[in-house]
N, C-alpha and C positions, 0 to 999 in steps of 0.2 A: 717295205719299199713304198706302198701308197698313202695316200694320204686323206685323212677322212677332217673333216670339219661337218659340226653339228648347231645349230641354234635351237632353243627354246624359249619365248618370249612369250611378252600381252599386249594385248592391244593391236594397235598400227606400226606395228616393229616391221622393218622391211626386209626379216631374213632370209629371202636370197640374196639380196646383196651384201647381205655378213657374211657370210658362208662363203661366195665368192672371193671377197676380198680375202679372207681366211684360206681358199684353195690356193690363190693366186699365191699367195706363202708359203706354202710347202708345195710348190710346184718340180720342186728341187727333190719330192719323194717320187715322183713319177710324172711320167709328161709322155703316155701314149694316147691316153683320150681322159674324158671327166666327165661329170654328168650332176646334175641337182635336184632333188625334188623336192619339191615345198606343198605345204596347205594353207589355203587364203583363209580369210575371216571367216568366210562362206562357208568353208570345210571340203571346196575346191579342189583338185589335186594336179598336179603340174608337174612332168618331168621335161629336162633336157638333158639331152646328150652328144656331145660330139668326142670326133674325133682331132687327136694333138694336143697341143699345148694349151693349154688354160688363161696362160699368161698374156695372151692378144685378146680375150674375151670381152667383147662391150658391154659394160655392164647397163648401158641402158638399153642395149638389144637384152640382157637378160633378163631383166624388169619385165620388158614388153612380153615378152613370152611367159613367164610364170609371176607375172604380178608382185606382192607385197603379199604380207603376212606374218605369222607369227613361229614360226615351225618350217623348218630348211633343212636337211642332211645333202653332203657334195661327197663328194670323193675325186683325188685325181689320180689316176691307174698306171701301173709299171706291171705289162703281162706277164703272168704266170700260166695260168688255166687258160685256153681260149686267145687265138689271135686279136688283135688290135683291130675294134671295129665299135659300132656305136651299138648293136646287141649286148657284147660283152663289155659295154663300161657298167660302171654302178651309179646307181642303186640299180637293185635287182628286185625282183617281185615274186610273192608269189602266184598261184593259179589266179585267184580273183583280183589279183591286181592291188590288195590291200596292204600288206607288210614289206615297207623298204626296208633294203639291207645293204649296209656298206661295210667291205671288209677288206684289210689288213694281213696277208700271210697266207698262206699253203695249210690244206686240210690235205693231209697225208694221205687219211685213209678214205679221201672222195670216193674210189669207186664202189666200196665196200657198201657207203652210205646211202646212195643212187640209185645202186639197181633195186631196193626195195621199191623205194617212192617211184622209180618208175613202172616196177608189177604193180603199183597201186592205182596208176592211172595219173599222176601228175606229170604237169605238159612242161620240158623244158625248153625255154626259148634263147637260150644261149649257151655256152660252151664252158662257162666258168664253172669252179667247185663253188664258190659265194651263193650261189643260187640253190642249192639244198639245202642252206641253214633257211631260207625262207618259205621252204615246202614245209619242213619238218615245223616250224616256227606256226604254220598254218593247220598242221594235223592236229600240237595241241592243243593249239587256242578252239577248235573246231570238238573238242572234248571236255570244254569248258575253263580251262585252263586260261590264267591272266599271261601279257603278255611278259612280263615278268618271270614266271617260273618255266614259261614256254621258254623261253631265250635261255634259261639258266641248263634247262634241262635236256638242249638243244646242245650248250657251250662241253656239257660233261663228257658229249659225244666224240666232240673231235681231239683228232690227234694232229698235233705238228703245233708250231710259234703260229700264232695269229692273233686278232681282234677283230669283232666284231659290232656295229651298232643296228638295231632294227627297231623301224618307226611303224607304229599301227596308226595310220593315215586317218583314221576314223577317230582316234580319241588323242591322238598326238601324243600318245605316249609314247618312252621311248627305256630301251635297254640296249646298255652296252656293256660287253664281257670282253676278260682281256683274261690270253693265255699263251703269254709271253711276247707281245708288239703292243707298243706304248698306247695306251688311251690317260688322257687326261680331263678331268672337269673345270671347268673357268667357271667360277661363282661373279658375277658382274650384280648390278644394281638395281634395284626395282624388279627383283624376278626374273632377272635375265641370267641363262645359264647357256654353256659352252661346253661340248666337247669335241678333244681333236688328238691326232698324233703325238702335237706337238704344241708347245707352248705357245709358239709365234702364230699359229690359228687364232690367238684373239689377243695377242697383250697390247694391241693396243687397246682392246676396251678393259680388260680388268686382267688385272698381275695377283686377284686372288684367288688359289689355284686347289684341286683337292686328287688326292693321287688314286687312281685305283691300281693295287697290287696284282700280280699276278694272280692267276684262280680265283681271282673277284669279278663283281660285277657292279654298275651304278645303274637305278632305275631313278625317271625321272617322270614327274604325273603329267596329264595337262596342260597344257595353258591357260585350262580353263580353271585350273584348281589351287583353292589357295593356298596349301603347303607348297611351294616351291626350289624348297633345298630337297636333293638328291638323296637318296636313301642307297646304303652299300651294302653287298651278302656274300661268303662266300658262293662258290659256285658246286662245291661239292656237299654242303650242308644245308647252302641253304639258309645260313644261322645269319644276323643282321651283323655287322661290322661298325665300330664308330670309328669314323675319320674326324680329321680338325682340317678346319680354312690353315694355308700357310701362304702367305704371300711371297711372293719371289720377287727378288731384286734384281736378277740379270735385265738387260735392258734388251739383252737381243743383239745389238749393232743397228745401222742403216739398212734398211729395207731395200733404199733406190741405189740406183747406179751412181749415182751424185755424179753427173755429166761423162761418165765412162759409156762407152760401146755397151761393153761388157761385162758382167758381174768378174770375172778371170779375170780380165787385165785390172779392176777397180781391186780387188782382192789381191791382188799380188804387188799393187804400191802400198796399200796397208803397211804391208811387210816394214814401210819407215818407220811405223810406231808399235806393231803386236807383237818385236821381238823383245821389247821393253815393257811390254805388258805382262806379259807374259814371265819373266823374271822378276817380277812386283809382287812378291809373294811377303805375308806375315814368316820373317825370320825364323819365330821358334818350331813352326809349323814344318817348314826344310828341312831343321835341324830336326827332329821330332823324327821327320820320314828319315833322313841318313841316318839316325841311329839305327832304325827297323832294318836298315838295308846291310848297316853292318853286322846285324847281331843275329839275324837269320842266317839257318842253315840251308842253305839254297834259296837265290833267287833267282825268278823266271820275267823279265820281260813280256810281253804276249800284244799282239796287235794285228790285224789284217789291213790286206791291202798297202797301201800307204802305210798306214799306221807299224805295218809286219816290217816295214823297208826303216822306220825309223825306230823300232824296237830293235832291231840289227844294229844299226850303227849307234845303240845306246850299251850293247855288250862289248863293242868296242869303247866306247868314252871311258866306262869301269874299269877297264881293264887300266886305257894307260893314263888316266887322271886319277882313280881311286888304288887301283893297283887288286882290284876286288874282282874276283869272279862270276858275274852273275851270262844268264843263258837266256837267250833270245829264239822265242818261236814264234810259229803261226799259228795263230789264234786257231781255224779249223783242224790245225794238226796238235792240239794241244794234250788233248785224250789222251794218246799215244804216251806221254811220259807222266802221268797217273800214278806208275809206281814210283815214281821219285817220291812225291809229294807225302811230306807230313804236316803236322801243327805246327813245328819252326820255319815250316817255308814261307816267305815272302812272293806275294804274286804282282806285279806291278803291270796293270792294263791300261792300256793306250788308247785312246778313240778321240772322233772330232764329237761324233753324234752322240755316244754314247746308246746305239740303241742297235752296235751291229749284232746280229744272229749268233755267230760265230764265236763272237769275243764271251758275250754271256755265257752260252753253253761250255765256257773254258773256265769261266769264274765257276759255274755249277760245280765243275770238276776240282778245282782248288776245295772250297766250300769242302766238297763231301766227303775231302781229306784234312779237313780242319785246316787247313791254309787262310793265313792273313792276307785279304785284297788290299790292295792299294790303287785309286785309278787317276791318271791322268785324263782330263775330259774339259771338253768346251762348253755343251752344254749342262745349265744348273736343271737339276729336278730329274734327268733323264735316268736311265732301268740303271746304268753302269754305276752311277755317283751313288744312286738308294743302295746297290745290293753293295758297298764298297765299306768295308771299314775304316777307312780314310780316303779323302780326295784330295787333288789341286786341281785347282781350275789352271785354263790354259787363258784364258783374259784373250782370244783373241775377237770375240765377236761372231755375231753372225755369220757364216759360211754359207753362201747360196750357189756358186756353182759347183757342178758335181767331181770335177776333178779337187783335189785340196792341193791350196798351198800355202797361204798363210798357220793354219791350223799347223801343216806340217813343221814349220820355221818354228812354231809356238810348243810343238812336243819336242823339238830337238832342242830346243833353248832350255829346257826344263830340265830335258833327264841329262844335261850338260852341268845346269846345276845343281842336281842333286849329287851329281858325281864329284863336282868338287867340294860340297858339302860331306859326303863318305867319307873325303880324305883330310876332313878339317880345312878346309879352303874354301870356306862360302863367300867370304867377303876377295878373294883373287877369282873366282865366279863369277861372282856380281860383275866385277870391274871389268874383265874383257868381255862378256855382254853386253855391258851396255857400249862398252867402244865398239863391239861389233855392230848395234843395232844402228849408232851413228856412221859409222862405215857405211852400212847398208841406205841410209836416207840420203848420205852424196852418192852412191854408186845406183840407186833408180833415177835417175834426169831425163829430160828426152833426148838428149843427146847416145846417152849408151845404147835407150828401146833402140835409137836408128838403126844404131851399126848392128843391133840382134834382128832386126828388119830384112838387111842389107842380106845376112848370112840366109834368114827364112828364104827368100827368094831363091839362094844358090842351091837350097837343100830341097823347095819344094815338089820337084819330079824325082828323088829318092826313093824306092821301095823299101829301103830297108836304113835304120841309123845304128851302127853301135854303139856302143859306151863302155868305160871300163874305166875302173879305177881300185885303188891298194887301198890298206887297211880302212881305217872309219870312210874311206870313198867308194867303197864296194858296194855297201848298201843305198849311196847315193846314187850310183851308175845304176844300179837296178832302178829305184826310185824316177829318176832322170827318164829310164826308159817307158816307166810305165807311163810320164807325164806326155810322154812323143805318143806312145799306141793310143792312149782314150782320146786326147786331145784332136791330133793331126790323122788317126788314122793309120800310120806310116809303121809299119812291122819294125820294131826299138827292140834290141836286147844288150840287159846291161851285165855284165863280165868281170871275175877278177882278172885284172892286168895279165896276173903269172900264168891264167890259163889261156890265153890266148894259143898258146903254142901246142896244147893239149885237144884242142878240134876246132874253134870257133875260127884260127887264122885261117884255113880252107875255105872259109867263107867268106874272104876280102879279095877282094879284084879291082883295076884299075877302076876309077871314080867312087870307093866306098866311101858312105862318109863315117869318119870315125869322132866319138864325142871322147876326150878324157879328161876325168876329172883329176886335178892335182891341184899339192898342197907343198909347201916348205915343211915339212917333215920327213920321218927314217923314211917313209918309202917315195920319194923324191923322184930317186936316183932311176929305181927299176922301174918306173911308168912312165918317164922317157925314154927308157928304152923298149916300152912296150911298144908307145907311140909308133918311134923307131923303126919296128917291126911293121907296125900296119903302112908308115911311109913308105919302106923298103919295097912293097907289092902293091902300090900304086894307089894305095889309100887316101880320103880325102881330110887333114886330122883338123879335128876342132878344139883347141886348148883352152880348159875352165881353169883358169891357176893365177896365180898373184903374179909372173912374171912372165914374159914372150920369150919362144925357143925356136932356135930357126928349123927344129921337127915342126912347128904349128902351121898347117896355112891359113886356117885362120884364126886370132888368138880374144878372148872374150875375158877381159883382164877384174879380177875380184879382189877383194882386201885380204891383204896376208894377216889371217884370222887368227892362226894357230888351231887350239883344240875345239875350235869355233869353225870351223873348213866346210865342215858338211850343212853348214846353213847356209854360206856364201855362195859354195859353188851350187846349190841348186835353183837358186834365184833364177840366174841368164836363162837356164834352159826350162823352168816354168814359161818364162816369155817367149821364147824359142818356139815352144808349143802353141802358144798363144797365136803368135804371127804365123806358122804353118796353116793351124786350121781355117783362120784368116784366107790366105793366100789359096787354099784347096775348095771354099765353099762351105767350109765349118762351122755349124753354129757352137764355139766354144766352151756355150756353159752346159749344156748337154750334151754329152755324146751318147749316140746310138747304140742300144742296147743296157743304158747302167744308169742309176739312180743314185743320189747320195748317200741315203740311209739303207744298208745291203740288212733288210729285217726279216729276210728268207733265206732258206737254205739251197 
């Protein structure tokens, strides 16, 4: 979930203000509080901490308060350990005040670790687990131990997904361990080194990048010294590791809002060109992956979150475009069908980040039944793409607010055509794609956000929104709902149509508002007559469909897409959400309580 950015430099390099601008980019992993510490030329030491967003930070009030210099660790925080306060942001310290620590993930067995250090007498001054890797980090450098083997010997300890970085303030060195939550090093020019979450901590200064693996470690000397490139070890031996520079090509996306309010509403016009990006894939490459998918004996879709909602409506697409049966789960419940899995299984994982918790621990699971991964993924270099025996990228860009929806448009467009590639039909794929993605670039105007405007308004005092829709719209109604609860707030649940009648109608009463998703296909017929049903008991219906029914009162009209449905119809109510939290006090690209990158369990 959080996010670490690190600088190493010489001279008059001014990194806190690399590191900030570095945080201020993956604010999108945590926006409770942030904090930086730097050492000046002098060998100085300077922290800040506040609490919230990172993203209104004045960087020339940051300056002012921790100077320039050559050596900077930040962090920006999504709590785990310890409430939201400017004690429990990071970096954390140990007793003398020497060893920063910024960390990345849940130490399971915290309490286990704790109560030693504290019969030993060490003082803890905040509530986090992060803060005994730099007590422990202190006992053995306090035994003569470099910080290096301390940090490693430190990292062997804990249990759970996490990363780690720890700066010995005195010699500027630095070590970072990763055990299972992304660390990456940025090799930049003249001795300038980089580590962070995430790639976008520093591509603007260099796109040449060096990976550390799980149960490894990078140690970095100095700034005073003149080997400069990073040296790697495992973390359970010990033993040196050789990595290579790889430069990476993705560009990231735009950074800014490019005159939008909002990162959400700028990210979901996107949607005119990443559903075309997105289908821009090397031909043999598709084809390559439809054959794995035909010629596997079982496959498993797999995705969380979002990702879960469109892994669903992609066992649907198989079914009635390929006429294949593959099976759709959730990523945290993926364990669970373990004994399915052999060597001919196909596993196809979904993600934007590519660095959720969840998802991975499902590939482990695949993997240790000899299953072939496949992943769908946005970002290049991230934990899902390395551990994957093939990839496609989603080409849609950058994703900065924490709800998805472009990403989402960009996995549905994908395993739409891989489906018609299963069935020999890549090039009848292609084509309604791309009609669809031109579809979708007249149906975003200002004209249609008003009239989703006009609806926001009527729905704003809502407690509750349904949704509900048939076959490949089920998953979407879920989907749909989830974008109503993180976005607005407003308690959304999304429904098969045919179950209404089996408990959820008990639950509509004069003014509900009801969302339904519909399509011109076989199930047409009976989700207007579901509608029907929520109209008949004084419901208030909102119809996502290619054509007006006099069941709708109010009707939100999309392109009659065909097996493309579930892209179109979730567009309006992306926006929908959009103008709710608008209209409620919401700041859209964060909502409270959730991060983008879910790297905890």
């Amino acid at each position: 979930m959080c996010g670490i950015v690190v600088y190493s430099g010489r001279g008059r390099d001014d990194a806190p203000a690399l590191v900030l601008e570095g945080l201020k980019k993956l604010e999108y992993r945590g926006y409770d509080s942030w904090g930086i510490t730097s050492v000046d030329r002098k060998g100085r030491v300077s922290t800040l901490k506040r609490v919230g967003k990172i993203g209104g930070a004045d960087p020339r009030s940051v300056r002012k308060l921790l100077g320039s210099g050559s050596v900077a660790v930040g962090h920006t925080r999504w709590a785990t350990h310890g409430g939201i306060s400017e004690r429990n942001a990071h970096p954390q310290f140990d007793c003398a005040g020497r060893i920063a620590v910024v960390h990345n993930g849940i130490i399971e067995n915290y309490q286990e670790l704790k109560a030693p250090l504290v019969a030993r007498g060490h003082r803890f001054t905040s509530e986090t687990d992060t803060e005994l890797i730099t007590h422990y980090i202190e006992e053995y450098m306090g035994k003569g131990l470099s910080l290096q083997e301390a940090a490693r010997l430190v990292a062997r300890r804990l249990k759970g997904r996490s990363a780690f970085v720890a700066v010995d303030t005195r010699s500027c060195r630095i070590a970072a361990a990763r055990l299972g939550a992304p660390l990456i090093v940025g090799v930049g020019d003249k001795g300038r080194l980089f580590i962070s979450s995430d790639v976008s901590g520093f591509l603007d200064h260099t796109k040449r990048v060096m990976y550390i693996d799980d149960n490894e470690m990078a140690a970095l000397s100095g700034s005073g010294d003149r080997s400069r490139m990073p040296s790697f070890f495992e973390i359970g031996s010990g033993k040196r590791v050789r990595k290579r520079i790889i430069t990476v090509g993705w560009k990231g996306g735009t950074e800014s809002k490019s005159g939008y309010e909002h990162f959400l509403i700028k990210e979901i016009m996107e949607q005119k060109r990443t559903i075309a990006q997105a289908i821009n894939q090397d031909d043999w490459r598709i084809r390559q992956a439809a054959g794995r998918i035909r010629n596997a004996f079982g496959v498993f879709i797999v995705g969380a979150g979002t990702a879960g909602r469109v892994c669903a409506a992609g066992e649907y697409l198989f079914s009635d475009i390929a006429r294949k049966h593959v099976n759709s789960a959730v990523a945290s419940e993926f364990a669970s069908y373990r004994h399915y899995l052999t060597r001919k299984t196909l596993m196809i994982a979904v993600s934007q980040s590519g660095e959720t918790v969840d998802l991975l621990d499902a590939i482990d699971v695949a993997k240790s039944k000899g299953a072939r991964v496949l992943s769908l993924v946005n970002v290049f270099g991230s934990t899902l793409m390395r551990a994957s025996d093939d990839y496609l990228m989603l080409n849609a860009g950058a994703e900065k607010a924490v709800a998805s929806t472009k990403a989402t448009t960009a996995q549905l467009s994908l395993l739409t055509l891989l489906a018609y590639a299963t069935a020999g039909r890549l090039k009848d794929g292609k084509r309604l794609l791309l009609d669809t993605a031109a579809q979708v670039n007249d149906m975003l105007n200002p004209r249609y956000e008003d009239r989703i405007k006009r609806l926001a308004r009527k729905l704003k005092g809502q407690k509750d929104i349904f949704v509900i829709g048939r076959g490949v719209n089920y998953p979407m109604a879920e989907e749909a709902a989830i974008k109503l609860q993180e976005t607005s707030y407003i308690h959304a649940h999304g429904f098969a149509g045919g179950e209404l009648k089996h408990g959820p109608l008990a639950l509509v009463r004069k003014g509900s508002a009801c969302i339904v998703m519909a399509a011109n296909d076989d199930s047409k017929r009976e989700i207007m007559g579901n509608a029907m049903e929520v109209r008949a008991r004084g419901g208030y219906v909102i119809g996502v469909a290619p054509e007006n029914s006099d069941v709708f009162d109010y009707w939100l009209k999309v392109p009659d897409a065909g097996s493309a449905s579930p892209i179109v119809n979730i567009i309006p109510v992306q926006i929908l959400a959009y103008h709710l939290a608008l209209l409620r006090g919401i700041n859209p690209d964060y909502p409270r309580n959730l991060a983008k990158s879910v790297t905890v369990k």
